[in-house]
ROSEVEX-483107 format. One record per atom (N, C-alpha, C): residue in three letters; x, y, z. Coordinates in pm, whole numbers, padded with zeros to 5 digits, always signed. Example, Ala and Ser with C-alpha at 12.3 -4.5 7.8 and 13.67 -1.06 7.14 Angstrom:
! residues 2
ala+01319-00569+00780/ala+01230-00450+00780/ala+01320-00330+00780/ser+01285-00225+00708/ser+01367-00106+00714/ser+01290+00003+00787/
! end
This chain:
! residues 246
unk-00546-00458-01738/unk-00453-00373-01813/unk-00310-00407-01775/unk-00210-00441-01854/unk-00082-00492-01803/unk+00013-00373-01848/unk+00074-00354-01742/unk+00179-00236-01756/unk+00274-00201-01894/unk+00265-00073-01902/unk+00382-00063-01996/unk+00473-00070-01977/unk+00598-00171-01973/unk+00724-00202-01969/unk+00841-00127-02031/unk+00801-00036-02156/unk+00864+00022-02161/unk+00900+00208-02097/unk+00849+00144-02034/unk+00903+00274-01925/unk+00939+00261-01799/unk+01015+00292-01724/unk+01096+00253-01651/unk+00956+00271-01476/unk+00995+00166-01389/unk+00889+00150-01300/unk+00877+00255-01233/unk+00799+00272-01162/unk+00794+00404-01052/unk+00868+00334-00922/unk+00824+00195-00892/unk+00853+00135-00749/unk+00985+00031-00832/unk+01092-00006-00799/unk+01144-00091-00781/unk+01253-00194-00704/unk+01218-00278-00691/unk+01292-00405-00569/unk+01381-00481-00646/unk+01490-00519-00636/unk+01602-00581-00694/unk+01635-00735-00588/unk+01607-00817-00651/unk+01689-00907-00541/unk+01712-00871-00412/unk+01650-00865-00313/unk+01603-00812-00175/unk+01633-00914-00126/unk+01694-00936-00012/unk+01717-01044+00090/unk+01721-00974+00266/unk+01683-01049+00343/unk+01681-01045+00487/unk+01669-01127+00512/unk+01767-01138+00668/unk+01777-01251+00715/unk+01766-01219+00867/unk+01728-01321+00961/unk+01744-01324+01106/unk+01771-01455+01143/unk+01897-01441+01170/unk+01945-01529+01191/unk+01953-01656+01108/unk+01934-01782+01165/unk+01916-01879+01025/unk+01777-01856+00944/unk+01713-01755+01020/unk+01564-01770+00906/unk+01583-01650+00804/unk+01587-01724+00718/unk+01589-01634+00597/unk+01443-01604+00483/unk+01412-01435+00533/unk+01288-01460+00543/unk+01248-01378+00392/unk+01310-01334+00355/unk+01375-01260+00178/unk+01495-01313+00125/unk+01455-01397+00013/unk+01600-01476-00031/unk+01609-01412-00206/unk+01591-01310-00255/unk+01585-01228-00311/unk+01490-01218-00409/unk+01411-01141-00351/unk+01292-01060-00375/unk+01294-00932-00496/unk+01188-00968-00583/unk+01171-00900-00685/unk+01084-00841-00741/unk+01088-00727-00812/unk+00894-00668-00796/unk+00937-00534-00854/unk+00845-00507-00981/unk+00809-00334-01011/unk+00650-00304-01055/unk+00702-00217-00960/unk+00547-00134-01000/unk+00515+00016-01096/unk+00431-00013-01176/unk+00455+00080-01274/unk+00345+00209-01258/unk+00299+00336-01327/unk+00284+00417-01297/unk+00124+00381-01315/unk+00013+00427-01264/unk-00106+00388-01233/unk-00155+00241-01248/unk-00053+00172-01207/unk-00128+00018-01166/unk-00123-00022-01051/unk-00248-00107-01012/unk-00274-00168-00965/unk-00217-00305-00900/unk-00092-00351-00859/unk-00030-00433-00846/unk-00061-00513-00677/unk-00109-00607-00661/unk-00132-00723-00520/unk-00024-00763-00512/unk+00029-00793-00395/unk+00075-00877-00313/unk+00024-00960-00227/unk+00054-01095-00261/unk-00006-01190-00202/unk+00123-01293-00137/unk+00124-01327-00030/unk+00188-01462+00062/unk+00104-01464+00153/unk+00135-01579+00232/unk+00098-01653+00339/unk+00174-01564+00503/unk+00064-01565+00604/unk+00153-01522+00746/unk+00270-01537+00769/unk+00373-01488+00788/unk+00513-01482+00797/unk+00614-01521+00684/unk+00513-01488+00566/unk+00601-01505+00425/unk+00735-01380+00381/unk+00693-01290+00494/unk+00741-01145+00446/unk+00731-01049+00412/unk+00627-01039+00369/unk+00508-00920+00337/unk+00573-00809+00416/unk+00503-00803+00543/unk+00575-00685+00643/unk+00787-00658+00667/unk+00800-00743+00676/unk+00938-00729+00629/unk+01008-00645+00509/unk+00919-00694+00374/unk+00912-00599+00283/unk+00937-00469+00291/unk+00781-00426+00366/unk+00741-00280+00320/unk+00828-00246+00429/unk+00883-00306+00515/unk+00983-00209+00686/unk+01097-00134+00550/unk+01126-00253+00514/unk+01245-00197+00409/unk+01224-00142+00305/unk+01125-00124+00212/unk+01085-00004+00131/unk+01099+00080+00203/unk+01007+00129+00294/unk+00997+00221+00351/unk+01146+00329+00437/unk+01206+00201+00442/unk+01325+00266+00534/unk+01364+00256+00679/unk+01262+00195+00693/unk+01268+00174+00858/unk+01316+00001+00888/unk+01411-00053+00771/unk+01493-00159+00850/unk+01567-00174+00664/unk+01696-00234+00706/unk+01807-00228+00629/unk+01781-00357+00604/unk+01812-00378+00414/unk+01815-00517+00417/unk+01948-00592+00409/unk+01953-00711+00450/unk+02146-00735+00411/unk+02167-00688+00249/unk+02087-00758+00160/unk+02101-00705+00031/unk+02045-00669-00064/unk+02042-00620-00200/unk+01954-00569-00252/unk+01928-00404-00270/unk+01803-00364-00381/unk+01827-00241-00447/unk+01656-00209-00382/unk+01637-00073-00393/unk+01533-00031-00361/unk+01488+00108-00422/unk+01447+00135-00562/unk+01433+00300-00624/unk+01309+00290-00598/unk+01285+00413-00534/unk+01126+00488-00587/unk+01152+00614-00664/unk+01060+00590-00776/unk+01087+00738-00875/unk+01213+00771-00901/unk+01289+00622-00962/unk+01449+00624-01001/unk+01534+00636-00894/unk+01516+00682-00762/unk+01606+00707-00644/unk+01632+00585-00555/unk+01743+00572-00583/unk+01783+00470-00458/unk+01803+00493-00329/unk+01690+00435-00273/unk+01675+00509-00087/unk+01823+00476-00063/unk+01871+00365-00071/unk+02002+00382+00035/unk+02105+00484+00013/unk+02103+00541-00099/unk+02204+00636-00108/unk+02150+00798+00000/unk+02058+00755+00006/unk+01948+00912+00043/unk+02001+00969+00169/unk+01957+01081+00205/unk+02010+01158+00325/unk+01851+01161+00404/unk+01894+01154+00524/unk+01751+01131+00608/unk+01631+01262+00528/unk+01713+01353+00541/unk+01573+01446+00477/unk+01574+01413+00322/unk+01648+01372+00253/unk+01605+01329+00133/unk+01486+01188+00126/unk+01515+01123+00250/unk+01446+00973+00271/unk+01331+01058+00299/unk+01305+01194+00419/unk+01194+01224+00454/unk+01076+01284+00354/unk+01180+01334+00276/unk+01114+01428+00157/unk+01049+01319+00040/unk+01119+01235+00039/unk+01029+01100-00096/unk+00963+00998-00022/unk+00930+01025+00124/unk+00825+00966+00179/unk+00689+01036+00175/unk+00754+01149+00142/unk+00571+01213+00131/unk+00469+01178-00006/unk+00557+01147-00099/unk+00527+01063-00233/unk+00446+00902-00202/unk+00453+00886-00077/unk+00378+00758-00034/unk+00296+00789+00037/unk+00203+00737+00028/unk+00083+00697+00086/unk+00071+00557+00175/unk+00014+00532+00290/unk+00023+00417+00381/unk-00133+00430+00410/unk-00193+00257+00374/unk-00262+00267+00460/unk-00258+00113+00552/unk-00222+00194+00676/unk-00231+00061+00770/unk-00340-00047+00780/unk-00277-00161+00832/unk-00372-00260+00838/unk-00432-00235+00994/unk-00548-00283+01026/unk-00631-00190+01113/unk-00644+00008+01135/unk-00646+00033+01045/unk-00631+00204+01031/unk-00523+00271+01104/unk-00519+00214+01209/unk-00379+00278+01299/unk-00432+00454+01270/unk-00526+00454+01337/unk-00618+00605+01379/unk-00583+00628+01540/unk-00498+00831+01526/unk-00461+00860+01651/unk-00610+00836+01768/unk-00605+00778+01858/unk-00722+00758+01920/unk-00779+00885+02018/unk-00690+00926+02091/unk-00702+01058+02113/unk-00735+01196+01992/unk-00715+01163+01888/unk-00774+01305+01769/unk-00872+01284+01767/unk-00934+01398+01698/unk-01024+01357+01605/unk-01031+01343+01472/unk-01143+01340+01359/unk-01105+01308+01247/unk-01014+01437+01137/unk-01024+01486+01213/unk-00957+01661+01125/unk-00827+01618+01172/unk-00822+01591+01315/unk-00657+01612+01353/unk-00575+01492+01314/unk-00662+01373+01295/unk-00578+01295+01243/unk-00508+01291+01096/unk-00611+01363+01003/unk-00545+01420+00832/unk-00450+01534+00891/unk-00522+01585+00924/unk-00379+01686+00966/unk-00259+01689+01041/unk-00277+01543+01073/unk-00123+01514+01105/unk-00012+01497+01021/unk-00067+01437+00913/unk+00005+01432+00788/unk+00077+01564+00752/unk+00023+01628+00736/unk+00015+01771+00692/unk+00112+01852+00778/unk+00121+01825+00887/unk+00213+01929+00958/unk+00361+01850+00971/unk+00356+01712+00938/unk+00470+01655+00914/unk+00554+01662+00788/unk+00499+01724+00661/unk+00520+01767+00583/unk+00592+01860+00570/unk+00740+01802+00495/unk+00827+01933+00452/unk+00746+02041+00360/unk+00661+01995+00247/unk+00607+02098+00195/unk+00456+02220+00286/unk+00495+02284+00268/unk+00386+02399+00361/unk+00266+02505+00238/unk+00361+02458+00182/unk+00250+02574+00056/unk+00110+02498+00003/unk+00021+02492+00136/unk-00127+02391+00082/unk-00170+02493+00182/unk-00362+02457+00152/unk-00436+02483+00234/unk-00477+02391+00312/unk-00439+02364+00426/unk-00484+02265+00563/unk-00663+02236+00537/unk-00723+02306+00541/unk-00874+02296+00563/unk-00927+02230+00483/unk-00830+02276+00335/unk-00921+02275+00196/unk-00884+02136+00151/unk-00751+02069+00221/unk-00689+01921+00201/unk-00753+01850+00257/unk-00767+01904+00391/unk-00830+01744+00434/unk-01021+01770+00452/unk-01077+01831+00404/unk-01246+01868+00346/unk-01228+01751+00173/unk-01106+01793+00127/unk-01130+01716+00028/unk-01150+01579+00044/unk-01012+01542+00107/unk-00994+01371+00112/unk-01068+01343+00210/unk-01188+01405+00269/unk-01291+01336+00330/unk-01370+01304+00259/unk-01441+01449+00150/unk-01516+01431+00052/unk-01487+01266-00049/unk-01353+01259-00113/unk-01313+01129-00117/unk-01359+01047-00130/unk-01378+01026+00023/unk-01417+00881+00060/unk-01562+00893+00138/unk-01624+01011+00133/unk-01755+01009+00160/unk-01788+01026+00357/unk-01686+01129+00335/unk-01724+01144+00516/unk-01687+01268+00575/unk-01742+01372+00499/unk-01703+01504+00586/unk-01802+01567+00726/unk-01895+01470+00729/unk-01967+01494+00810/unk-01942+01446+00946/unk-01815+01344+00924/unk-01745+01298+01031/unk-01652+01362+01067/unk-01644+01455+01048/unk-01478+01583+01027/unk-01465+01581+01196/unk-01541+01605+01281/unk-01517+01595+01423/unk-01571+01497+01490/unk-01540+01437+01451/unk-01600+01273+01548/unk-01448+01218+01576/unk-01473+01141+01706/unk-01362+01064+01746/unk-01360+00920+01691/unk-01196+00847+01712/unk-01197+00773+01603/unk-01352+00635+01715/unk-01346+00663+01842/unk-01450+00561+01900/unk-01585+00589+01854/unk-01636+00654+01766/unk-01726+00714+01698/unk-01763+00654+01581/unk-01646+00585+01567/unk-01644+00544+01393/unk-01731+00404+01439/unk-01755+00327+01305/unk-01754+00161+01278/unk-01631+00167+01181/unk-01603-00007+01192/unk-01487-00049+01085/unk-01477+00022+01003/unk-01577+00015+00909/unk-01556+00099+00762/unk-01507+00235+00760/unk-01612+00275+00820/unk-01527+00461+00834/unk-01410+00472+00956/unk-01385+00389+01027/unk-01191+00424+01012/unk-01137+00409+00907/unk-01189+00282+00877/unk-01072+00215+00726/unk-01097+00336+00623/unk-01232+00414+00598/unk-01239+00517+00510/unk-01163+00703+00484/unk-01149+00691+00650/unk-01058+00818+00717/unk-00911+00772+00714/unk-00892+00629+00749/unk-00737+00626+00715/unk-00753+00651+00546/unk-00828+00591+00454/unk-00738+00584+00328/unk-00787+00763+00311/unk-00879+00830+00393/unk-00824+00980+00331/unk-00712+00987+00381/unk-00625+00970+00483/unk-00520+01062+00565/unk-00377+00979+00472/unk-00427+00868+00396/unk-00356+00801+00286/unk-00311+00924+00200/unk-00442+00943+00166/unk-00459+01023+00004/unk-00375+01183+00001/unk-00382+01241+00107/unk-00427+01390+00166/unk-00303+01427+00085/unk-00206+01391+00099/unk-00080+01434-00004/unk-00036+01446-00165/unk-00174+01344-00185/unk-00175+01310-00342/unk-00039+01263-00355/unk-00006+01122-00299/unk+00103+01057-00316/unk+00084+00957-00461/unk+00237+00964-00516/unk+00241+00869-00640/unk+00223+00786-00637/unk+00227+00688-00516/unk+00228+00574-00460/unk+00170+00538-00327/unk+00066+00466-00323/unk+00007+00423-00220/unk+00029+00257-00178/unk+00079+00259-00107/unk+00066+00109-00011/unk-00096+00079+00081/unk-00168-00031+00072/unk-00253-00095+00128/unk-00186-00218+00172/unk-00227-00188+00309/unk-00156-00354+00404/unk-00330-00390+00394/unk-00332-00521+00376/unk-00454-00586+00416/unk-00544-00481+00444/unk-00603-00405+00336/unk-00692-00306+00320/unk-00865-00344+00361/unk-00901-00506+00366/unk-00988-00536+00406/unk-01030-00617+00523/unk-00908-00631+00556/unk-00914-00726+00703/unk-00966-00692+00793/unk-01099-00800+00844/unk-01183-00697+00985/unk-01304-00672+00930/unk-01312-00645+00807/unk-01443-00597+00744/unk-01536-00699+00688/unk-01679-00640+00726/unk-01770-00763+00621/unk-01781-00727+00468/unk-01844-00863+00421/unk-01823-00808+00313/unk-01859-00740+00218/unk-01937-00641+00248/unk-02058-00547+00213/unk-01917-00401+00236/unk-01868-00397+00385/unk-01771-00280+00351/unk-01626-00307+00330/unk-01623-00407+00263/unk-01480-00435+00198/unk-01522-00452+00078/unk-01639-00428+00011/unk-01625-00424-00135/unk-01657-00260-00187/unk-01671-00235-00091/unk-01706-00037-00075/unk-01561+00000-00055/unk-01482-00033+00028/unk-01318+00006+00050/unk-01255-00037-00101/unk-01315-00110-00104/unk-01224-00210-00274/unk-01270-00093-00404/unk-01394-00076-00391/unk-01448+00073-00505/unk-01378+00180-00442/unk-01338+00189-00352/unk-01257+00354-00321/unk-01115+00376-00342/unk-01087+00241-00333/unk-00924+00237-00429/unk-00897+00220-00508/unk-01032+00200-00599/unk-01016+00203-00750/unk-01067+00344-00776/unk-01153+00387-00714/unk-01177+00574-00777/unk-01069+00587-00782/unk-00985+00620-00646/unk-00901+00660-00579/unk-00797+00678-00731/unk-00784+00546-00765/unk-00687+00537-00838/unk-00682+00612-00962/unk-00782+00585-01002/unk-00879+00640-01157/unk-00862+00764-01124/unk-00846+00900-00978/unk-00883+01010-00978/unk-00783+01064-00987/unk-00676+00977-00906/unk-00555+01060-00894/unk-00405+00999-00946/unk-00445+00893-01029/unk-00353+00803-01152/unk-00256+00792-01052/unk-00300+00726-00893/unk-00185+00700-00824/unk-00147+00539-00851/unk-00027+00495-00846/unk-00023+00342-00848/unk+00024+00292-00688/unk-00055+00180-00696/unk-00112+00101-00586/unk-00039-00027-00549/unk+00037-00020-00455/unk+00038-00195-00432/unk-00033-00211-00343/unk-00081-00363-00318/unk-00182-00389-00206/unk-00143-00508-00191/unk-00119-00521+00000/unk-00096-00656+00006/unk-00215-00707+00047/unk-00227-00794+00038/unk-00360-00891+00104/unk-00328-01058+00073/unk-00442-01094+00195/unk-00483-01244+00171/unk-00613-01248+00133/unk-00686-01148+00063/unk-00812-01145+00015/unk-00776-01182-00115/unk-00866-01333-00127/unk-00869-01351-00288/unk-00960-01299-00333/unk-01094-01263-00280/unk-01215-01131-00365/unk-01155-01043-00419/unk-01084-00987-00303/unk-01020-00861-00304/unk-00904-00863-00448/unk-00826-00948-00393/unk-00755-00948-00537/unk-00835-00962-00670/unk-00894-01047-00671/unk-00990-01084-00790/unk-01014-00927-00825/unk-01111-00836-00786/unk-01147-00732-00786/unk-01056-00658-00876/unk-00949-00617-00732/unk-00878-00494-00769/unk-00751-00491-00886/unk-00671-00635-00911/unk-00551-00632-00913/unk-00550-00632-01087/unk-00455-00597-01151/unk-00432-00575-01274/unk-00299-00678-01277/unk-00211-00730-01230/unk-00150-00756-01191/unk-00109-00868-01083/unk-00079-00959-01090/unk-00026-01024-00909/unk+00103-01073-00869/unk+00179-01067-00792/unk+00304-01135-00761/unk+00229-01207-00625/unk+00296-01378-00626/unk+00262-01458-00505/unk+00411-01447-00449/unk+00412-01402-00320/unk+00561-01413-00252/unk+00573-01538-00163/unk+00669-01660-00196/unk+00677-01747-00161/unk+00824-01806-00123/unk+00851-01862-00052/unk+01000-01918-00038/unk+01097-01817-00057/unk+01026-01670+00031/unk+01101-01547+00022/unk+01119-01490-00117/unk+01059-01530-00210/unk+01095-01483-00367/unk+00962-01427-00437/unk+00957-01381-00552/unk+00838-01332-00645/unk+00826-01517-00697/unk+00716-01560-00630/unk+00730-01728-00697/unk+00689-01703-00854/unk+00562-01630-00859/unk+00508-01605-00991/unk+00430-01509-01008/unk+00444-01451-01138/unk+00325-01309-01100/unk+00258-01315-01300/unk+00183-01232-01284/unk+00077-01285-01347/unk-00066-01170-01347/unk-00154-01202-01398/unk-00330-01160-01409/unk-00362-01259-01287/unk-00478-01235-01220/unk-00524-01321-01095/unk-00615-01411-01198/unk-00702-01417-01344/unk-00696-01540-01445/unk-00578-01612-01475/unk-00461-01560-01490/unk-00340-01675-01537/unk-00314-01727-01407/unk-00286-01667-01264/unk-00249-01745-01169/unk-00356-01850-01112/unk-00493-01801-01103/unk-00610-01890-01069/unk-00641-01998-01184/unk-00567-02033-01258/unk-00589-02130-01343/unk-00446-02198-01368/unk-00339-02167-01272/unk-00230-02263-01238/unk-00258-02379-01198/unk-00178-02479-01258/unk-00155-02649-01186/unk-00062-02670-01114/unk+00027-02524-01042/unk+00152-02527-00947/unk+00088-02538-00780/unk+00084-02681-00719/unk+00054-02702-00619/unk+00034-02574-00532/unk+00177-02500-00527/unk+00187-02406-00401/unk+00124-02294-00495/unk+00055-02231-00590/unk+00001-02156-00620/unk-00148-02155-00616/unk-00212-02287-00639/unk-00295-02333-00623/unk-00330-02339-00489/unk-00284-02324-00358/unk-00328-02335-00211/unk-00357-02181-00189/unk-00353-02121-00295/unk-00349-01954-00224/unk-00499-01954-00297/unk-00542-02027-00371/unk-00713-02007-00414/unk-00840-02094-00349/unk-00739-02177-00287/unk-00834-02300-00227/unk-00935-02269-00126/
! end
């Protein structure tokens, strides 16, 4: 399904650049994401990927460049304005990044008490986004309790628990076989289908992309090299596009 363009994106990146020193590791970067799609990100280890999302997110300045979510330009924002349209995101870390000391209640409910908004039911939020993803029976287990999958399944509830517009997946399958990375790959497509959230996902999973993506941008030589259906890019004759299927 390819986005409707005529409506203005939910996520958007303008010519993005960062630099350290002579390495210039965003030489302006470009990218929108529109309202229930599905959009991949794909580069290579130290292409920028994480650099990226530091600066979506807010937690590193880029030398240049634009950054709206939901029309707002973070840089103009006031820390509690930055704090308040972070709850509109969803994160799910690459290795779950699960408090190890909680358990599985206290870790959704961390979300929750970090939350400027208070008018929810705690219990009834995170019973749901367990339900979710198929694990309320884990509600008190520690995260050394888990296997791969059900961290990766408790992070993308403690993702969800806000019903954010926007969810980020870092390498949503990395670590996993491939029996529960194609079970994580069906839960971000419910996910999506349930709660018409739109998705970017970075990965170096070409299954994964294949799968999930409606959409792809390859980030290369710090730029959007080409973006595309993962059929129009997997049937490129562009050398450096072609090494990302090989």
């Amino acid at each position: 399904m390819k986005p409707n363009t005529n409506i203005s994106p939910i996520l958007k990146i303008v010519n993005l650049k960062k630099s350290f020193g002579t390495n210039h590791v965003l030489n302006g970067f470009n990218l929108e994401l529109y309202k229930g799609e599905n959009l991949v990100l794909m580069g290579k280890s130290g292409s920028g990927k994480s650099v990226m999302i530091k600066c979506l997110v807010g937690l590193m300045q880029p030398d240049e460049g634009l950054i709206e979510i939901m029309g707002k330009d973070i840089s103009t924002l006031s820390q509690n304005d930055l704090n308040s349209l972070r709850t509109e995101l969803g994160f799910l870390f690459q290795g779950s990044a699960l408090y190890d000391s909680m358990t599985v209640r206290e870790n959704l409910e961390f979300p929750l008490r970090k939350s400027t908004e208070k008018n929810f039911d705690t219990e009834e939020l995170v019973l749901q986004a367990l339900d979710n993803v198929g694990l309320i029976d884990a509600i008190d287990l520690m995260p050394d309790e888990l296997s791969g999958g059900m961290k990766r399944r408790v992070a993308l509830a403690r993702a969800i628990i806000l019903k954010p517009k926007i969810i980020i997946y870092d390498e949503p399958t990395t670590g996993l076989d491939p029996i529960t990375a194609k079970e994580i790959i069906q839960l971000i497509r419910a996910i999506q289908h349930k709660q018409g959230t739109s998705s970017l996902i970075i990965t170096h999973d070409v299954d994964c992309a294949r799968v999930i993506s409606e959409r792809m941008i390859l980030l290369i030589d710090g730029v959007n090299y080409i973006e595309g259906t993962f059929k129009e890019l997997v049937s490129s004759k562009d050398e450096k596009v072609q090494a990302f299927f090989k």
